[in-house]
PyMOL Python script that loads the backbone (N, CA, C, O; Angstrom):
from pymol import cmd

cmd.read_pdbstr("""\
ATOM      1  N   UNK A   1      -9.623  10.070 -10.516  1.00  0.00           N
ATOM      2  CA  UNK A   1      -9.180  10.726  -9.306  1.00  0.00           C
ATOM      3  C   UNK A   1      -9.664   9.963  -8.074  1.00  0.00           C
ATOM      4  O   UNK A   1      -9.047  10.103  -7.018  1.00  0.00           O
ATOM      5  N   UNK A   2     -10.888   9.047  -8.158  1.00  0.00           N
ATOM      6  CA  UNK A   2     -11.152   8.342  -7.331  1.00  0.00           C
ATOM      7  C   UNK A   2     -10.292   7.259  -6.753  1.00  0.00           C
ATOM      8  O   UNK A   2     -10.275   6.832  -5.599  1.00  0.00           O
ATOM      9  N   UNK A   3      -9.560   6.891  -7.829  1.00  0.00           N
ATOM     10  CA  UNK A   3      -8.572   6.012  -7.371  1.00  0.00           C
ATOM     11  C   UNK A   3      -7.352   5.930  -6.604  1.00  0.00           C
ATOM     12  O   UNK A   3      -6.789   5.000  -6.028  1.00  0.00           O
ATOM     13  N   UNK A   4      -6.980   7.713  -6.822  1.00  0.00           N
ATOM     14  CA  UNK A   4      -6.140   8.515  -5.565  1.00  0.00           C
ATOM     15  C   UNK A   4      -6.622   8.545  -4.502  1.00  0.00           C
ATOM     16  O   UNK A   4      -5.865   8.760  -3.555  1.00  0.00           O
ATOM     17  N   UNK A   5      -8.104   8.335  -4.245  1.00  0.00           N
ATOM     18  CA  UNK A   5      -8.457   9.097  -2.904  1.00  0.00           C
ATOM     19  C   UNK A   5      -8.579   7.553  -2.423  1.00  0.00           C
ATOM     20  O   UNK A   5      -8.321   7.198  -1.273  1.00  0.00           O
ATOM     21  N   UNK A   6      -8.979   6.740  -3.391  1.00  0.00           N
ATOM     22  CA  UNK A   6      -9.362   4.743  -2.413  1.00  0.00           C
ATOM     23  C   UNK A   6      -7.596   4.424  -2.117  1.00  0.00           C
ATOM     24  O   UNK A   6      -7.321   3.471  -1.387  1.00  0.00           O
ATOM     25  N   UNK A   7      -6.585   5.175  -2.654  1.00  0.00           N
ATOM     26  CA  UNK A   7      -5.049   4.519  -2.704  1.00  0.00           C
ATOM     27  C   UNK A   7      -4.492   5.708  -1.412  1.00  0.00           C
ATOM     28  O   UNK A   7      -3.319   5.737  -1.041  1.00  0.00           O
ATOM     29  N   UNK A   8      -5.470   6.543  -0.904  1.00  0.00           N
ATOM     30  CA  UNK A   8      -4.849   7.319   0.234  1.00  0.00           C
ATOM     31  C   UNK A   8      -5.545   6.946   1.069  1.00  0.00           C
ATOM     32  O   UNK A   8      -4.889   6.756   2.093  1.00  0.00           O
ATOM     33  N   UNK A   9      -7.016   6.635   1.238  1.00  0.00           N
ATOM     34  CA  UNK A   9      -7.505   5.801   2.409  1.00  0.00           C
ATOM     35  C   UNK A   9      -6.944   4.321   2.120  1.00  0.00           C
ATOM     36  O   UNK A   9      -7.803   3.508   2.460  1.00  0.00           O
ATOM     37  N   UNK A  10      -6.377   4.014   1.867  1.00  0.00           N
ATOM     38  CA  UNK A  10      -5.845   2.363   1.500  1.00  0.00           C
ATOM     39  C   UNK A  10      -4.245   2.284   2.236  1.00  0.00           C
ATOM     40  O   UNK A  10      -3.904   1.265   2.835  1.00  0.00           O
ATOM     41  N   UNK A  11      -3.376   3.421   2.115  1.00  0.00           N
ATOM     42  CA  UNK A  11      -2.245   4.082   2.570  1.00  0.00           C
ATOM     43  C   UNK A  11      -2.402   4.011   4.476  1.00  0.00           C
ATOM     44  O   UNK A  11      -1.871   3.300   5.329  1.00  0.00           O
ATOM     45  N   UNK A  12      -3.464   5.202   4.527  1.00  0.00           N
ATOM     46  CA  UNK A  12      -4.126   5.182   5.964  1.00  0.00           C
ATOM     47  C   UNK A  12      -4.366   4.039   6.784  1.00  0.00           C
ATOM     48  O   UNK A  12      -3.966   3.972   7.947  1.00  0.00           O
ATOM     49  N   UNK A  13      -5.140   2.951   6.091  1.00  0.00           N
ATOM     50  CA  UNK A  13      -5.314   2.161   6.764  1.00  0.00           C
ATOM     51  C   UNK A  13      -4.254   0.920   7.014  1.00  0.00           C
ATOM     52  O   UNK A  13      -4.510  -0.028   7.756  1.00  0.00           O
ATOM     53  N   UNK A  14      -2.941   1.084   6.230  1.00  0.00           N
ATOM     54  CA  UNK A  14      -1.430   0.733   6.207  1.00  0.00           C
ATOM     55  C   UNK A  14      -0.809   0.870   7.279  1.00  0.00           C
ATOM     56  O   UNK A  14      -0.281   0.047   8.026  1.00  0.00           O
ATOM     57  N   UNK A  15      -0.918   2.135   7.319  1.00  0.00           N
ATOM     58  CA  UNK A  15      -0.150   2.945   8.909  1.00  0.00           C
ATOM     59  C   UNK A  15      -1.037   2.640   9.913  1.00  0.00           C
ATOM     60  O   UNK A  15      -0.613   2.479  11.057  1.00  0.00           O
ATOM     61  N   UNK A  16      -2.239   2.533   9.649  1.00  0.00           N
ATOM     62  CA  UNK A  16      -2.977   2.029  11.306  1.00  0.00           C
ATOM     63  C   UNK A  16      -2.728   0.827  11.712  1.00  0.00           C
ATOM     64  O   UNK A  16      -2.598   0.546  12.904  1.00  0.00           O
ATOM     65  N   UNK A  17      -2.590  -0.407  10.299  1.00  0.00           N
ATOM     66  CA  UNK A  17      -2.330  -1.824  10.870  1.00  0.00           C
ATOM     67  C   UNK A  17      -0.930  -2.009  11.173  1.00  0.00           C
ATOM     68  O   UNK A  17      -0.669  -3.044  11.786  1.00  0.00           O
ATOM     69  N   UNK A  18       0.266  -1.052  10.813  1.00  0.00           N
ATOM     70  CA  UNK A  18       1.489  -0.824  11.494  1.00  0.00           C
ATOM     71  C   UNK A  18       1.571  -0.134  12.512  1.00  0.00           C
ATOM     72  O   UNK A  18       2.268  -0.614  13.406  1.00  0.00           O
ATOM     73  N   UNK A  19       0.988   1.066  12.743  1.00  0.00           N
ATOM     74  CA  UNK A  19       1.572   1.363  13.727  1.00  0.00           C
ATOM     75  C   UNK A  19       0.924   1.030  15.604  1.00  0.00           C
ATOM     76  O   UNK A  19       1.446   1.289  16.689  1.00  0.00           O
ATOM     77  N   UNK A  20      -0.528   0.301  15.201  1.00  0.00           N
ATOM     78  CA  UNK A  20      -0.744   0.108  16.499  1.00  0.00           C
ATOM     79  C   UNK A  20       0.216  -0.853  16.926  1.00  0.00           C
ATOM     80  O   UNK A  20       0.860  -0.590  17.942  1.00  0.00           O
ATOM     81  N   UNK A  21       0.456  -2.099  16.223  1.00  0.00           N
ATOM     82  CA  UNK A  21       0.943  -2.755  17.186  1.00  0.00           C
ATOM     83  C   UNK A  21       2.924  -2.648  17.429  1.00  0.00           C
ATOM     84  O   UNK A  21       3.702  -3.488  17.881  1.00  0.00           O
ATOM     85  N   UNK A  22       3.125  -1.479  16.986  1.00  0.00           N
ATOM     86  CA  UNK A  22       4.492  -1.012  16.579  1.00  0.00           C
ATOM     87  C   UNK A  22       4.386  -0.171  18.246  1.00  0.00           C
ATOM     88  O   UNK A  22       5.201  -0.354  19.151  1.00  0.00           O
ATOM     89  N   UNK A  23       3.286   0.665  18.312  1.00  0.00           N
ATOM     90  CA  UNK A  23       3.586   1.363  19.237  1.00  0.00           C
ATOM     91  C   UNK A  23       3.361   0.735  20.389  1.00  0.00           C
ATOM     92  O   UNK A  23       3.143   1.257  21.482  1.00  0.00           O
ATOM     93  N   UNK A  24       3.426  -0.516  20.094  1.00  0.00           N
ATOM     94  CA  UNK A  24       3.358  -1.085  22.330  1.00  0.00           C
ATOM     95  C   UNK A  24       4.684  -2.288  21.883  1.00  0.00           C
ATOM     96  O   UNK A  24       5.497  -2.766  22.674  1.00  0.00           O
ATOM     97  N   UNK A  25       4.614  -2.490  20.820  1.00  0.00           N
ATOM     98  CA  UNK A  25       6.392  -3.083  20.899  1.00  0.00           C
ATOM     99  C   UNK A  25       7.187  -2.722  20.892  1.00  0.00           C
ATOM    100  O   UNK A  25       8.122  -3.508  21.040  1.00  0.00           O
ATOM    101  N   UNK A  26       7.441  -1.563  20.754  1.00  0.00           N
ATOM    102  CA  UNK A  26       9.009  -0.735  19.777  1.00  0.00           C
ATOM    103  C   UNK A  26       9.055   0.045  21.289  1.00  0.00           C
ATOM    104  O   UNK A  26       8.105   0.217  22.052  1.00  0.00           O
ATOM    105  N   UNK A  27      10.753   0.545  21.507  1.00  0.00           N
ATOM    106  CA  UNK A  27      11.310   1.117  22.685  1.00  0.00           C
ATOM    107  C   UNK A  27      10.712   2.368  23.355  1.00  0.00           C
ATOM    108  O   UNK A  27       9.524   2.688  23.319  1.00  0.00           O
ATOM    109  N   UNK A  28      11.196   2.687  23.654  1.00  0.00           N
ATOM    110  CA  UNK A  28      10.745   4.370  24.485  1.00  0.00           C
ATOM    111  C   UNK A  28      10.863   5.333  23.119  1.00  0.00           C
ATOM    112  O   UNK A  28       9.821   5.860  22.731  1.00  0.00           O
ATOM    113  N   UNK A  29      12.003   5.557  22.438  1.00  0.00           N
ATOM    114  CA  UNK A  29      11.699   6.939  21.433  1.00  0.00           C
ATOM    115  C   UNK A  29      10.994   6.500  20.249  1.00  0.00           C
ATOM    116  O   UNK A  29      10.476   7.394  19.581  1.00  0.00           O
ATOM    117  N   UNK A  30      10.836   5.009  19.752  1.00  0.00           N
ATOM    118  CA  UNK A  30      10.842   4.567  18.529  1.00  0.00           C
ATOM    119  C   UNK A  30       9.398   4.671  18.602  1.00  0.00           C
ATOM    120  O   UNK A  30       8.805   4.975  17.567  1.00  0.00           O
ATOM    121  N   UNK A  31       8.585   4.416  19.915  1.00  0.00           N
ATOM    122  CA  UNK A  31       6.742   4.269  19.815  1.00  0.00           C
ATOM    123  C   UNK A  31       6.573   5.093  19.667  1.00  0.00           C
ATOM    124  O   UNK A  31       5.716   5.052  18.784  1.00  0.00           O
ATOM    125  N   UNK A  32       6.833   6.450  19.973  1.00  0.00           N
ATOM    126  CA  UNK A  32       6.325   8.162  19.579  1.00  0.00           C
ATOM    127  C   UNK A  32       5.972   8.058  17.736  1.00  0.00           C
ATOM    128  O   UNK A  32       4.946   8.196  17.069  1.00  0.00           O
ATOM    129  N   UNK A  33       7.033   7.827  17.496  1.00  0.00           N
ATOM    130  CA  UNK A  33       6.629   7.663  15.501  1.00  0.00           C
ATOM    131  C   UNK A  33       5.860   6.394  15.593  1.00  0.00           C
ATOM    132  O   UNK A  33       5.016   6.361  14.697  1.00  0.00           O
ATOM    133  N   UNK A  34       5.847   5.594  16.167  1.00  0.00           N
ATOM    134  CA  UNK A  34       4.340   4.656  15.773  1.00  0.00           C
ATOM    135  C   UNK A  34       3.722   5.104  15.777  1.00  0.00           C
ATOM    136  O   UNK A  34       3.039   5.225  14.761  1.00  0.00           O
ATOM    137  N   UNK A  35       3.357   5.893  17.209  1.00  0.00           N
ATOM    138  CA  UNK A  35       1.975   6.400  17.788  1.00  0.00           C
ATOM    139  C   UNK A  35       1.410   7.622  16.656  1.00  0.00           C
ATOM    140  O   UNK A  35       0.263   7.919  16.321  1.00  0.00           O
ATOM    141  N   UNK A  36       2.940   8.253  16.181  1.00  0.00           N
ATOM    142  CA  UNK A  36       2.399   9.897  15.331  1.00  0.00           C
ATOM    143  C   UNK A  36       1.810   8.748  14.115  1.00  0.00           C
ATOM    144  O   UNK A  36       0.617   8.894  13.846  1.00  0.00           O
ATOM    145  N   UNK A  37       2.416   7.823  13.497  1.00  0.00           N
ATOM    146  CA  UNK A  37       2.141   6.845  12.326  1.00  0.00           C
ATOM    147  C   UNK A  37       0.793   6.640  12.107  1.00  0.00           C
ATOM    148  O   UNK A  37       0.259   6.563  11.000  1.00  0.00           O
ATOM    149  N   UNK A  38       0.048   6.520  13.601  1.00  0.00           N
ATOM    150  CA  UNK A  38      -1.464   6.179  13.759  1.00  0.00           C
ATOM    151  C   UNK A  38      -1.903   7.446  13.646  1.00  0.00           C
ATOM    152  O   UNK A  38      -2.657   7.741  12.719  1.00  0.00           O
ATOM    153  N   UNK A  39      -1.589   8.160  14.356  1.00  0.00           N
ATOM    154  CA  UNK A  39      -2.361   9.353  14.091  1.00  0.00           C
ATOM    155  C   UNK A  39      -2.268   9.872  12.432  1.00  0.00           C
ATOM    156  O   UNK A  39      -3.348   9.936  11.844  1.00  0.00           O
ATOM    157  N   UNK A  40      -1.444  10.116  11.926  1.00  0.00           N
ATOM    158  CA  UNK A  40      -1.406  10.026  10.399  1.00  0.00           C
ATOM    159  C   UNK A  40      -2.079   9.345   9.502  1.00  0.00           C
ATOM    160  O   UNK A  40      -2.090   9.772   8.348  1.00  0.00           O
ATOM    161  N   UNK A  41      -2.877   7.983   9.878  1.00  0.00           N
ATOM    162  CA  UNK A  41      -2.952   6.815   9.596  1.00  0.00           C
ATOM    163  C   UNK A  41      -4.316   6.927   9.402  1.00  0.00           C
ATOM    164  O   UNK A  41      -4.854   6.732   8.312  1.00  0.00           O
ATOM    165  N   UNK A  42      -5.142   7.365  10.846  1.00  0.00           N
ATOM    166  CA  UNK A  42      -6.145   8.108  11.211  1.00  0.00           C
ATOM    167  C   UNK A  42      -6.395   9.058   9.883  1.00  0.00           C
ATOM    168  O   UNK A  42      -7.250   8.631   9.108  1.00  0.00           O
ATOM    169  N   UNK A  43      -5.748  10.289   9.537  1.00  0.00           N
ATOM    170  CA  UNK A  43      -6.288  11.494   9.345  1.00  0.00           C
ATOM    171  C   UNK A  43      -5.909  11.201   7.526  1.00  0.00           C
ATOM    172  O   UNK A  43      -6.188  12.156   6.800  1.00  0.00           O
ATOM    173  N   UNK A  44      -5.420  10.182   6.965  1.00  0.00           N
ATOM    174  CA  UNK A  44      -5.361   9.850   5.997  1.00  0.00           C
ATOM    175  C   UNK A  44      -6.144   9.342   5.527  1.00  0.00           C
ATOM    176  O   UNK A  44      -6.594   9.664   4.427  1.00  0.00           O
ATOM    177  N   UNK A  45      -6.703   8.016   6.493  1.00  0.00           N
ATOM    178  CA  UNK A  45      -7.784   7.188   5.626  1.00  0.00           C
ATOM    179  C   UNK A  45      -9.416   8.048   6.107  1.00  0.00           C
ATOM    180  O   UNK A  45     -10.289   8.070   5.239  1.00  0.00           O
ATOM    181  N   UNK A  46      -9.650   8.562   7.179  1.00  0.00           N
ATOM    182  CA  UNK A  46     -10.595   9.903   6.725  1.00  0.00           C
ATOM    183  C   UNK A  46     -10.738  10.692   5.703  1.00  0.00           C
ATOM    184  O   UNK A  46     -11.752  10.678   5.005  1.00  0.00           O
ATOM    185  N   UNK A  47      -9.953  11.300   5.547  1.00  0.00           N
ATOM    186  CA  UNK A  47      -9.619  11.852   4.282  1.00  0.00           C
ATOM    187  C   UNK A  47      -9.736  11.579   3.024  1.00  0.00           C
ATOM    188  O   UNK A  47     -10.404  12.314   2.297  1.00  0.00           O
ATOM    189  N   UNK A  48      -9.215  10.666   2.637  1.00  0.00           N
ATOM    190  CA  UNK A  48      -9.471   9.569   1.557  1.00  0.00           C
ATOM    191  C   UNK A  48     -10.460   8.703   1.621  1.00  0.00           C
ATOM    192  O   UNK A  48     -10.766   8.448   0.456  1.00  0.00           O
ATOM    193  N   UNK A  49     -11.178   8.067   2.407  1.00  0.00           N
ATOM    194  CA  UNK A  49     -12.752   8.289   2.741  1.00  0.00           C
ATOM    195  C   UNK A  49     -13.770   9.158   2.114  1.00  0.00           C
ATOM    196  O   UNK A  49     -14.724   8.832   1.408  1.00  0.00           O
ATOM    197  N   UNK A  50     -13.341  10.458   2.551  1.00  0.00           N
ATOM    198  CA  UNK A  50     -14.213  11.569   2.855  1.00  0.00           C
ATOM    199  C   UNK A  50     -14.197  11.647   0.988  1.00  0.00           C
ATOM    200  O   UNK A  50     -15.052  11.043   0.339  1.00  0.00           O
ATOM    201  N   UNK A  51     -13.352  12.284   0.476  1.00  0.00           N
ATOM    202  CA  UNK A  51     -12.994  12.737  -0.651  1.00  0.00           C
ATOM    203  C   UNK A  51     -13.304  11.431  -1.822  1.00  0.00           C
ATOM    204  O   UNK A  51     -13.508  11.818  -2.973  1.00  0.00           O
ATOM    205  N   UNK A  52     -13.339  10.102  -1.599  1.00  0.00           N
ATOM    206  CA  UNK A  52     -13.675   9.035  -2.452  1.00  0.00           C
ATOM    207  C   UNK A  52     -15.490   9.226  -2.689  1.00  0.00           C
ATOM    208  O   UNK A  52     -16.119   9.000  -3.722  1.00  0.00           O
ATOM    209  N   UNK A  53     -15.896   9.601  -1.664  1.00  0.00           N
ATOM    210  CA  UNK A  53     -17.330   9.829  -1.257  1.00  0.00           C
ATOM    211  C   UNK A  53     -18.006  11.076  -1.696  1.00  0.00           C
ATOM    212  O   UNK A  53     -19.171  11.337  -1.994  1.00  0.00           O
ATOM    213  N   UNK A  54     -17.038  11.682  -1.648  1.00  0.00           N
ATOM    214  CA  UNK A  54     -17.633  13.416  -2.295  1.00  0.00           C
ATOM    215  C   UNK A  54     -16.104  13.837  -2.340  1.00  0.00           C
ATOM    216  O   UNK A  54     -15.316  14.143  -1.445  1.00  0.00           O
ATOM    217  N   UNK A  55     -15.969  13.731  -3.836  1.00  0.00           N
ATOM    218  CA  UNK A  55     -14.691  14.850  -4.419  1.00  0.00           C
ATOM    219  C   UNK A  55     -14.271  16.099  -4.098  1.00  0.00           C
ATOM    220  O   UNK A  55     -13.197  16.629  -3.813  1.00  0.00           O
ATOM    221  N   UNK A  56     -15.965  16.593  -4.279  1.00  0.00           N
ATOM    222  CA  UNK A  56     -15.793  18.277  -4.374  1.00  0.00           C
ATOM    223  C   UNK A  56     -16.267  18.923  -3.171  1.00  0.00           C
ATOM    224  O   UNK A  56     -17.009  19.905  -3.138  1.00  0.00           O
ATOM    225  N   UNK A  57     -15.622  18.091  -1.861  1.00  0.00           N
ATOM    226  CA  UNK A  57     -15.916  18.753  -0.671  1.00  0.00           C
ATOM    227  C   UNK A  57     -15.343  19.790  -0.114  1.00  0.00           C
ATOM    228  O   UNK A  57     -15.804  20.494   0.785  1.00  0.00           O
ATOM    229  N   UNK A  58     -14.181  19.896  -0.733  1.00  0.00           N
ATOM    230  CA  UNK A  58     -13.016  20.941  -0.521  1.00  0.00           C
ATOM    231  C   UNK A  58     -13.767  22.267  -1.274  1.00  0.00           C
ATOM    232  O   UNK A  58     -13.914  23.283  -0.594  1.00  0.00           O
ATOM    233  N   UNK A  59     -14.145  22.257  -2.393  1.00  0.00           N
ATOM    234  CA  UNK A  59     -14.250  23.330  -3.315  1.00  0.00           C
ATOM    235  C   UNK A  59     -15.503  23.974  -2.963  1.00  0.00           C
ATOM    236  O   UNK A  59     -16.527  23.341  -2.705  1.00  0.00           O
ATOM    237  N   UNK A  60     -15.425  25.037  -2.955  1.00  0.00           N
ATOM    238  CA  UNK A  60     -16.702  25.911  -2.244  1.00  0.00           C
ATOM    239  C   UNK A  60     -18.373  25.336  -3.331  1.00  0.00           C
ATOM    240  O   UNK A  60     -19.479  25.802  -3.056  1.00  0.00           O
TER     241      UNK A  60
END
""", "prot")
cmd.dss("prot")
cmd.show_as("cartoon", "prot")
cmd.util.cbc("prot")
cmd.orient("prot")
């Protein structure tokens, strides 16, 4: 299961090296989904971080 959580922070850090520099090249509507891309990108490879590091952080 560890290998889900290193392949979702691995995912995360995908979308961060796309979408920063997506969101200062790409037009007026197209940088909004870069920019959400990073933010996603962000809260993925935390996540998958968090959970590679301690599994059972979720579970009471």
């Amino acid at each position: 299961m560890v290998m889900v959580y290193l392949a979702l922070a691995l995912c995360g850090v995908a979308l961060l090296g796309w979408g920063l520099p997506a969101a200062h090249r790409l037009r007026s509507p197209l940088d909004v989904a870069a920019a959400a891309a990073v933010l996603l990108g962000v809260v993925l490879a935390l996540l998958g971080a968090l959970l590679s590091v301690a599994p059972n952080f979720f579970q009471g």
